[in-house]
N, C-alpha and C positions, 0 to 999 in steps of 0.2 A: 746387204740391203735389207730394208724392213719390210715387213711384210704390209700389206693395208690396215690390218686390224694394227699392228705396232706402231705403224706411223697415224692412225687417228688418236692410242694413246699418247703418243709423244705432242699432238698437237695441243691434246687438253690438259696434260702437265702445262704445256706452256702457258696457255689459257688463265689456268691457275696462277701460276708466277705473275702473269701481265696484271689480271685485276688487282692482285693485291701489292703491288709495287706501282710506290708514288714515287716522285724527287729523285733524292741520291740512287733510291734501290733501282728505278726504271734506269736510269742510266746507267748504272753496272751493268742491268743486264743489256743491255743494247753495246755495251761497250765491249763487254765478254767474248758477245755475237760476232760481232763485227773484225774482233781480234783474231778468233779464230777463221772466218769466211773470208778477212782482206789479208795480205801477208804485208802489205804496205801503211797499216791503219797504225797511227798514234794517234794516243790519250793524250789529253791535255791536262796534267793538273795545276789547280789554283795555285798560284803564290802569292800568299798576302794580299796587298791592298787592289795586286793589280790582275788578283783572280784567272780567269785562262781565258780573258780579251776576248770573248763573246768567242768562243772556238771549244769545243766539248769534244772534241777527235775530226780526225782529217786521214783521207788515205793519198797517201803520197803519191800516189804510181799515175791516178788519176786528175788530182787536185781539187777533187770530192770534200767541201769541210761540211760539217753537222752542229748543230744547235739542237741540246734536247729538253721539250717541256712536256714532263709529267703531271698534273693537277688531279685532285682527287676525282674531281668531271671537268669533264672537259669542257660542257656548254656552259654549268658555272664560271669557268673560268676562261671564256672565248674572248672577251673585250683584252683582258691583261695579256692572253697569249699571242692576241695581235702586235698590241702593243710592243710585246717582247719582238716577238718576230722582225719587226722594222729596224727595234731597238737594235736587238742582237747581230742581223746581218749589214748596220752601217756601223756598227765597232767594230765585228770580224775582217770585211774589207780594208777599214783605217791602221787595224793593225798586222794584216795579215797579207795583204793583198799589196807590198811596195813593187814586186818585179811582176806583177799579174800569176801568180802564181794560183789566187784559187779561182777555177776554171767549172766549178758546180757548185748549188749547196741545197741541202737539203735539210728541213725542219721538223727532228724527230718528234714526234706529238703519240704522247700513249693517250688513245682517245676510246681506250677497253672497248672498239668495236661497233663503238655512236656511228664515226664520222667526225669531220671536223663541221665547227659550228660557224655561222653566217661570216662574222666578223673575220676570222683567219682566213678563211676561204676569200675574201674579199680582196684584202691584202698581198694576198698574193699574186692576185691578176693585177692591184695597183703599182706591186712594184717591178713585175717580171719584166715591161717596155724601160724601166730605168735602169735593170742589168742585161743588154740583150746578149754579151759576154759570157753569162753564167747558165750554163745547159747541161744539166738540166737546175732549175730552181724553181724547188716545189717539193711537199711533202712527204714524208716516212710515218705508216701509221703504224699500228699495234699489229694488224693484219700483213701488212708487209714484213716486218720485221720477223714474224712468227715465219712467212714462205723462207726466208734467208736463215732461221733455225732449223727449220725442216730439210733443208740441202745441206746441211752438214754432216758430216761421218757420225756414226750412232753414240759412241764413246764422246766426243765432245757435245752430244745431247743432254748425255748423264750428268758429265761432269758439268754443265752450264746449270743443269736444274737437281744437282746436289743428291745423286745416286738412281739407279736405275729404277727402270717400269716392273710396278707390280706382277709377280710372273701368274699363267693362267692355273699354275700345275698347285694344287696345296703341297706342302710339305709337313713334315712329323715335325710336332708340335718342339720347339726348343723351350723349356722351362724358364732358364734365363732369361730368353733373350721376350718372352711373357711377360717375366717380372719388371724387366726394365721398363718395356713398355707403360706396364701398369702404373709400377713409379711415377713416370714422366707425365702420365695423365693427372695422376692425382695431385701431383705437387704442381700442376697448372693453376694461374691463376684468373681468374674471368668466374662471371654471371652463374647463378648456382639457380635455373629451374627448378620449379615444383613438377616433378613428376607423378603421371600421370599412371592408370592402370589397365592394360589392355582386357579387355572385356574374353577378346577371342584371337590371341594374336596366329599369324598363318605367314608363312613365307611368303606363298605364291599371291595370298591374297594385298598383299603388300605391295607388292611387286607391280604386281597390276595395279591396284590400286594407283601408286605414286606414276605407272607411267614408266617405271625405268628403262633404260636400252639393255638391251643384250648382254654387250660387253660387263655393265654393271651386276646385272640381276646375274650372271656367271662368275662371277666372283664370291659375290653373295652364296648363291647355292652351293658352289662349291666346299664351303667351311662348314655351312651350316650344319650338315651332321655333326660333325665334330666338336663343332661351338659348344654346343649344352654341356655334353660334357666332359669336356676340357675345364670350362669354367667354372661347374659347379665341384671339379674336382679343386681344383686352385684354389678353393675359397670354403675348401671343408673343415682347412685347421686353422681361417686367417678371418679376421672379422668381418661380418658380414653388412657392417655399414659401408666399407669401403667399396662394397660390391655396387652398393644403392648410389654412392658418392661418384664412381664409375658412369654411372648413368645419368646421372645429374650433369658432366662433365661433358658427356657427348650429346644431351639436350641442348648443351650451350655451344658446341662448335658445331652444331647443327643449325641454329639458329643464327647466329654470325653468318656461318657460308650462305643460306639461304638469302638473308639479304645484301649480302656482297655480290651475290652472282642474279640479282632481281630480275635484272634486262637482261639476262644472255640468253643465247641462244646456248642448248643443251646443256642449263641449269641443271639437272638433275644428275648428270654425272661430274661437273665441276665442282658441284658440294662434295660428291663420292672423292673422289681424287683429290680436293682441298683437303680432308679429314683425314684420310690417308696421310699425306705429305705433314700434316700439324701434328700426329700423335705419332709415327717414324722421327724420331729424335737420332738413332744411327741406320743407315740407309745400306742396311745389307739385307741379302734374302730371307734371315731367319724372323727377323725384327719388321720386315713387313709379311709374312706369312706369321707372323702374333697379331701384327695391327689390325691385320683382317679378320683373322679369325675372331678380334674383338667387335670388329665393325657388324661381322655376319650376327655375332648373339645378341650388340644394342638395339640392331636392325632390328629384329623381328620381336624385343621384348619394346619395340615402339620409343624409344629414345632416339631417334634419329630416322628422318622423314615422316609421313604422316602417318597417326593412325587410320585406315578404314573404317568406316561405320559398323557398328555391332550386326551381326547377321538376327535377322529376324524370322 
């Protein structure tokens, strides 16, 4: 069992994963979920022209089928998701439903925590009096989806969101497993900020500053002794533009997540934990006890979240 604080991490991993998975990638992971939470659940895959017949997984036991639409927003895209929706579930019936076999359906909609928008909602009350058969028929959100994550065994938590939760304990620094990280940063490719120069930079005043929760600002403090100089050791025989190139690197997955996570609720630790997950390229404890300890030293040299104003 997890504990409160491990299972609020495990929800904003998820969190993480939802916003930034459109289309195919939202469907994997709903399908993932689902495979391991129903022991009755087939995947449907497309073949050729005649694709997988408005039908995206079904769990047998129940006669439960699913339809899923990812859009990058969901209000943008609430007329077309209508649309689908009508679409999709008079295909599924015509090809799915000869001996009355599906018996519910539900229309998975990653709708990152809006809501569904006027139009889908709409629809669904117009067509539920034409299947009164179909019980339940009606929506799967992003929120839902995340409760049916969250009641899984912790192991198929990992394994769904590709290696375990940052642990709170630091560990001794692995050199390697530094470098690799460092590698993996620099040979990214994305937006190259003009970095900035902190006047007075302060952990706590940061900290404060941006707002962060607990959990976060605990991770943080915990490296941060170590950060300085760990990193000023690493980069005593190694060029010291890569160092600058480093920060330039986390200005820009700072500023990505920042506006990927605009509307969420507890934005400030889904950027922490997105940044986390982007520069963890292998998902074992040494290689996130590096990541972080790189997180704690951009942090407070002001590459990732806000400067404070200069003290007066």
């Amino acid at each position: 069992m997890l504990t409160p604080e491990q299972k609020h991490v495990q929800s904003l991993r998820f969190k993480v994963r939802a916003y930034q998975s459109d289309g195919q990638a939202f469907e994997d992971l709903f399908t993932w979920i689902m495979s391991k939470k129903l022991p009755a659940f087939r995947q449907i895959k497309p073949q050729g022209q005649l694709g997988d017949r408005k039908n995206d997984g079904f769990d047998d036991s129940s006669g439960t089928y699913f339809q899923v639409f990812a859009p990058e927003d969901v209000w943008k895209g609430d007329k077309y998701g209508a649309d689908k929706l009508a679409t999709d579930l008079a295909g599924l019936l015509k090809y799915w439903n000869q001996t009355g076999q599906v018996k519910a359906f539900r229309y998975v909609v990653n709708d990152k925590y809006k809501g569904l928008g006027p139009e889908i909602e709409q629809t669904l009350r117009d067509i539920r009096p034409l299947h009164p058969k179909l019980d339940p028929l009606s929506s799967l959100l992003t929120g839902h989806l995340e409760e049916e994550f969250l009641s899984l065994d912790p192991f198929h938590q990992d394994e769904i969101l590709g290696g375990m939760a940052p642990s709170m304990t630091p560990e001794t620094v692995d050199n390697d497993a530094l470098s690799s990280v460092i590698h993996h940063i620099l040979h990214e490719d994305g937006p190259m900020p003009i970095l900035g120069i902190p006047l007075d930079p302060s952990l706590d005043r940061k900290i404060e500053f941006n707002q962060l929760p607990d959990l976060v600002a605990s991770h943080l403090r915990s490296r941060n002794a170590e950060a300085a100089s760990v990193i000023s050791t690493y980069f005593r025989y190694r060029s010291t533009s890569d160092k600058e190139l480093l920060g330039q690197r986390f200005k820009g997955f700072y500023n990505a997540a920042e506006l990927l996570f605009a509307e969420a609720d507890e934005a400030q630790s889904l950027i922490f934990y997105q940044i986390l997950d982007h520069i963890t390229l292998q998902k074992t404890s040494r290689h996130q006890n590096a990541a972080l300890l790189l997180m704690a030293y951009y942090f407070e040299a002001c590459d990732i979240y806000k400067e404070p104003p200069p003290l007066t």
